[in-house]
C-alpha positions as CSV (number, residue, x, y, z in Angstrom):
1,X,0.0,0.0,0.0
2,X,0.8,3.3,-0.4
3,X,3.4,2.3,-3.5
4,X,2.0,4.0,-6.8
5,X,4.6,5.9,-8.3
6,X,3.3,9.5,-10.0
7,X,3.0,9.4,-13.8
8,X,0.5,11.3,-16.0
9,X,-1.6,7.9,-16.7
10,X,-1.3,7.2,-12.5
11,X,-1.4,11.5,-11.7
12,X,-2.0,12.4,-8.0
13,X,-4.2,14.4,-5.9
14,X,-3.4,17.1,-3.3
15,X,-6.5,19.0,-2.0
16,X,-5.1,22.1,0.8
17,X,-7.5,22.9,3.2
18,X,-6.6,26.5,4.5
19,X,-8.4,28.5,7.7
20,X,-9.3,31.7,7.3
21,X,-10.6,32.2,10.2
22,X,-10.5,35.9,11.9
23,X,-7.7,34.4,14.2
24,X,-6.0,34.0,11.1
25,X,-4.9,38.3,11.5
26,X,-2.8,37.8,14.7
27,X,1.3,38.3,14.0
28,X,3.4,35.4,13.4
29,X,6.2,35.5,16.4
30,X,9.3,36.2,14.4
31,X,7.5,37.6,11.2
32,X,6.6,40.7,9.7
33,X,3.6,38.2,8.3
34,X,0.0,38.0,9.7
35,X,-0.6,34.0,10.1
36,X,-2.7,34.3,6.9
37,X,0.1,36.1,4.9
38,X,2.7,33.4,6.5
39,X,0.3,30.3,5.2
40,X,0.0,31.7,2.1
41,X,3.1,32.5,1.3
42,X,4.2,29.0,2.3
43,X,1.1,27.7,0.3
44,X,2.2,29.4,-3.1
45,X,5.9,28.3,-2.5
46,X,5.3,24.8,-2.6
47,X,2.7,25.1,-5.2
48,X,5.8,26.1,-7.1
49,X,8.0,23.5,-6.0
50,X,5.4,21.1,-7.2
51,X,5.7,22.5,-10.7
52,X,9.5,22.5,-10.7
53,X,9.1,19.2,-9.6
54,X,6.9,18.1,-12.0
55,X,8.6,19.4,-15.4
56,X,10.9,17.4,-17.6
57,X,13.9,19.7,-18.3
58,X,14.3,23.1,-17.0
59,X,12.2,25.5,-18.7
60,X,9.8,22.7,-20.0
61,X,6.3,22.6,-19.8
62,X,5.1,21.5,-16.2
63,X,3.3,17.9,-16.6
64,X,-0.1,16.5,-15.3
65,X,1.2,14.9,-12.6
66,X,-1.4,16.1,-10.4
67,X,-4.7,17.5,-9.6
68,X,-4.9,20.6,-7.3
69,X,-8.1,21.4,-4.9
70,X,-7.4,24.5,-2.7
71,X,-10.4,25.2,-0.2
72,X,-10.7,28.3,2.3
73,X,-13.0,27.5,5.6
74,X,-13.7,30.6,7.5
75,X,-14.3,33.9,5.5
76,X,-15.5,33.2,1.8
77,X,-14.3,36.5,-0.4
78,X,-16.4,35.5,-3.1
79,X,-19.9,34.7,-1.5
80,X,-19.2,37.3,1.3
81,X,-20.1,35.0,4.1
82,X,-18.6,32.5,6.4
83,X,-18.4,29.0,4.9
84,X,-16.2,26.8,2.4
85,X,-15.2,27.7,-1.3
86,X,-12.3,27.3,-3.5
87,X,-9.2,29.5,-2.4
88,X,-8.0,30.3,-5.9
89,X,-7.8,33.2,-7.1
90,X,-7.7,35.2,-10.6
91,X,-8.4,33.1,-13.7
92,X,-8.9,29.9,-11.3
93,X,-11.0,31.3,-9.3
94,X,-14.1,29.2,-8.1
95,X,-12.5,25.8,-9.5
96,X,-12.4,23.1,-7.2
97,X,-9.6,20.4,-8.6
98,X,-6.9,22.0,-11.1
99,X,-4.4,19.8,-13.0
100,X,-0.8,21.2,-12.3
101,X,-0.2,21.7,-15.7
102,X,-3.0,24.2,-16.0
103,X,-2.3,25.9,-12.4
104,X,1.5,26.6,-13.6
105,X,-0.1,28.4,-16.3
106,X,-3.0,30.7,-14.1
107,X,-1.4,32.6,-11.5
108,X,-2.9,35.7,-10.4
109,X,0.4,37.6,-10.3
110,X,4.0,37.1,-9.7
111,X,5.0,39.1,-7.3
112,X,8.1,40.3,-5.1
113,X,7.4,39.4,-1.7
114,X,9.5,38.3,1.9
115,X,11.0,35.0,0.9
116,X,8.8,31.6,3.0
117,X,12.7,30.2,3.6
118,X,15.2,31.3,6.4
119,X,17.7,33.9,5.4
120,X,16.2,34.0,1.7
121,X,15.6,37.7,1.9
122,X,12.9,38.4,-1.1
123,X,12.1,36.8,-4.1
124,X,9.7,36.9,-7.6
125,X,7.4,33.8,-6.9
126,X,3.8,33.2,-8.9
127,X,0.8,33.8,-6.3
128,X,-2.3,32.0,-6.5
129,X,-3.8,32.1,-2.9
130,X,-4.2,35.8,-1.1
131,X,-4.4,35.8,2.9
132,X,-7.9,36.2,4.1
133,X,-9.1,36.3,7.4
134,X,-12.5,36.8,9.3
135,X,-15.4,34.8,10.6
136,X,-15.3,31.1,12.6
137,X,-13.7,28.1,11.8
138,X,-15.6,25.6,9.8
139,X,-13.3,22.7,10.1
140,X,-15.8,19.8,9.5
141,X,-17.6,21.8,6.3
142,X,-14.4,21.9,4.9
143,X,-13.2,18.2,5.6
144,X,-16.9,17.2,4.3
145,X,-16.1,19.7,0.6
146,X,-12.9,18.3,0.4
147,X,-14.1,14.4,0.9
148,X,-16.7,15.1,-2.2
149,X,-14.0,16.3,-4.3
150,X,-12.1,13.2,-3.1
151,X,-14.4,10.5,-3.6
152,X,-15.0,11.7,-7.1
153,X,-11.2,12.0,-8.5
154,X,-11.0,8.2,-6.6
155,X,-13.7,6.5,-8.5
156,X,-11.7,8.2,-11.4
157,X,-8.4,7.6,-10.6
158,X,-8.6,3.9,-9.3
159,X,-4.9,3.2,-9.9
160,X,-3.4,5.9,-8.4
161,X,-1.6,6.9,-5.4
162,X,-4.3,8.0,-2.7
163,X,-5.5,11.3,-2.4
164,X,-3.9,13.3,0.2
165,X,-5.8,16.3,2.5
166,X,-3.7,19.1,3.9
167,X,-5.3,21.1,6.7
168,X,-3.8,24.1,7.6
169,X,-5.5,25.8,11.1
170,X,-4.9,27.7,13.6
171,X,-8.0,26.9,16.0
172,X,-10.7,25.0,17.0
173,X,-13.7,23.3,14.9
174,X,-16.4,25.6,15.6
175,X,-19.2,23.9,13.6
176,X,-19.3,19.9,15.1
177,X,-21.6,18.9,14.6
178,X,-21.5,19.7,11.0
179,X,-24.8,17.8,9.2
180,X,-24.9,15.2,11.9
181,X,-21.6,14.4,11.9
182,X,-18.8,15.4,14.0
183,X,-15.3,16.2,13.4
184,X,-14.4,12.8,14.0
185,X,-16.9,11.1,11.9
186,X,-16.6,13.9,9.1
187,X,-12.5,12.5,9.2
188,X,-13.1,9.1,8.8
189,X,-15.7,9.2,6.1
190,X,-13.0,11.0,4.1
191,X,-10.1,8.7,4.9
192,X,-12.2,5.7,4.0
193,X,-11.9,6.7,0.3
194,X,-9.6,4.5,-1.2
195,X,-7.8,3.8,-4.2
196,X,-6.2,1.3,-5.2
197,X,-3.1,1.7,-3.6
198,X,-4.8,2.6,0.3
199,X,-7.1,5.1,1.7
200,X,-7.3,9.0,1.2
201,X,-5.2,10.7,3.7
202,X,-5.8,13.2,6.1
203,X,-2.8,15.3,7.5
204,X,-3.2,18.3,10.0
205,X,-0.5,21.2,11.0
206,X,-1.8,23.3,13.5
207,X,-0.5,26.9,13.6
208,X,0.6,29.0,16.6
209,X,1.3,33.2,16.4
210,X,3.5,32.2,19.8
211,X,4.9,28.8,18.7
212,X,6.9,26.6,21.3
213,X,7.7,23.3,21.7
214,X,6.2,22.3,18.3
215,X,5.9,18.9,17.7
216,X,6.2,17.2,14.3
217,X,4.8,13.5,14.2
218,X,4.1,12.5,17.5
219,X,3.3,8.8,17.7
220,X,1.0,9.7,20.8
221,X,-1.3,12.3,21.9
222,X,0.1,12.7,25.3
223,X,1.3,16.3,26.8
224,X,-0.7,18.1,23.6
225,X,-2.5,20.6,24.7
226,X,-6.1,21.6,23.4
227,X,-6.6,21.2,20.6
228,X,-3.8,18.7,20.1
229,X,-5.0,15.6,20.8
230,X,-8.1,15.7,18.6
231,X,-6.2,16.9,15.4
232,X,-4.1,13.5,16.6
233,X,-7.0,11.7,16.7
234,X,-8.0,12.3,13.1
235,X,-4.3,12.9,11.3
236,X,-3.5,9.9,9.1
237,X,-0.7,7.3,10.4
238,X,2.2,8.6,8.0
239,X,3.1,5.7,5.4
240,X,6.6,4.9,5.4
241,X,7.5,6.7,2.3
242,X,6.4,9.8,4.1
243,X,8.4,8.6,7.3
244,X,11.4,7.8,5.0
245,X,10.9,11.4,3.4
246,X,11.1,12.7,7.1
247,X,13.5,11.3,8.7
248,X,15.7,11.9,5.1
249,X,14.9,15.7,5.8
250,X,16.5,16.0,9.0
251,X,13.1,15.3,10.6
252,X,12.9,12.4,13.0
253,X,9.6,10.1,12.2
254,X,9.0,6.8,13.8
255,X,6.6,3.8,12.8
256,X,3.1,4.5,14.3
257,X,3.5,8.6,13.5
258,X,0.8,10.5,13.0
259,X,0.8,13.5,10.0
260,X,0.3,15.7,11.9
261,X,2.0,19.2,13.3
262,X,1.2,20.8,16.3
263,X,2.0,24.6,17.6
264,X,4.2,25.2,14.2
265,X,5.9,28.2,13.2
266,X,6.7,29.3,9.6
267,X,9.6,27.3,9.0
268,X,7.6,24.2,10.1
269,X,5.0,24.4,8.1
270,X,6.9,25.0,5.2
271,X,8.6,21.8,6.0
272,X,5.5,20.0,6.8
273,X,3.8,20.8,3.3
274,X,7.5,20.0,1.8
275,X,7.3,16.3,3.4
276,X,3.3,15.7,2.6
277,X,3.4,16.4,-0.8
278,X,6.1,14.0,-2.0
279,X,4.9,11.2,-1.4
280,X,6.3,8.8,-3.5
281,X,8.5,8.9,-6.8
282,X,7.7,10.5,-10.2
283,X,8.1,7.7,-13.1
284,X,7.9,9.0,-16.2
285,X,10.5,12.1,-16.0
């Protein structure tokens, strides 16, 4: 399980789940950046990555290696209202999954901007999610949109590596019950979808403006404060690609770890999104 290798007829599927929430506008410790602007930024950089990653040559086009879903919970822009909808913006805006190929070719902007990685300084980097903030924090709507989207590109996509869910917060589910279903119940649904290859996963990193003692992984809930042990409670097991990824980045991951991250700052995020969304190789280079 958990072995499909990445190829355009085999592509994979990476759906981001980011709150905007209105705790969303507190500072970053350490950065200029508002917790919205920090995920952001770190949201567009890898976006990047993944289509660096996913071209043949340098300067070649960027292949369908994968489908995109991007979906803010908390403040909706577009419908002016709290809720769920697609986080892209400009000529994507309002489209749930996005090959990679036709993302690399939609950003809103490229823009100068404080680089996401330590001692960069700046750099020119596409954008294609602004920070928003404002309203609750609809955590189970959002799991609930994103295991729709799921289940679809699964029946589609039986051969492929299982899709993987990113959520990105900063605070606590503020509508579980969502439709009957709590937080817990709205998590397993989605990581019962299953390819192929194993079951959809579900990996959490939960955001701190004060981070300390962050916690990458943990193989137990114990000692994690509020609300720590629930996001453990739902986060994935991480496959051993992923803990093989880890530990290969200077991050120690042991069998039984969970995907999840717990009071992170910006540089741990960054490597958190780095880790969960290279799951396996690339064949067809």
């Amino acid at each position: 399980m958990y072995d499909q290798i990445i190829s355009r007829r085999t592509p994979g599927c990476i759906v981001f789940l980011l709150d905007r929430s209105d705790s969303m506008k507190q500072q970053w410790g350490g950065s200029s950046m508002t917790l919205a602007q920090g995920a952001a930024a770190a949201l567009n950089k890898i976006l990047l990555d993944l289509c660096i990653w996913s071209t043949k040559e340098v300067g070649g086009a960027v292949r369908h290696y994968f489908d995109i879903g991007i979906f803010g919970y908390g403040a909706c822009p577009i419908a002016q209202t709290e809720g769920v909808e697609s986080a892209f913006s400009g000529p994507l805006a309002g489209q749930s999954l996005v090959p990679l190929s036709v993302l690399a070719d939609n950003p809103v902007a490229v823009r100068e901007a404080p680089s996401v990685d330590i001692g960069a300084g700046h750099a020119r980097i596409p954008v294609w999610v602004e920070p928003v903030h404002g309203y609750r924090t609809p955590m189970c709507q959002a799991i609930a949109t994103a295991g729709a989207h799921v289940f679809d590109w699964a029946g589609q996509h039986p051969a492929s590596f299982p899709p993987i869910v990113i959520n990105i917060t900063d605070g606590m589910v503020t509508d579980s019950p969502h439709d009957g279903a709590t937080l817990d119940e709205w998590a397993k649904r989605l990581t019962t979808i299953e390819t192929n290859d194993g079951a959809a996963l579900l990996l959490n990193i939960f955001l701190s403006p004060s981070p300390c003692h962050g916690v990458l992984y943990p193989v137990s809930p114990v000692g994690l404060p509020e609300p720590g042990p629930e996001l453990f409670s739902i986060s994935s097991p991480l496959p051993q690609k992923m803990i093989n990824n880890a530990n290969a980045a200077g991050v120690p991951a042991q069998p039984g770890a969970r995907a999840l991250g717990f009071n992170a700052d910006l540089a741990m995020l960054l490597r958190f999104l780095e880790i969960g969304t290279r799951p396996t190789e690339i064949l067809d280079r």
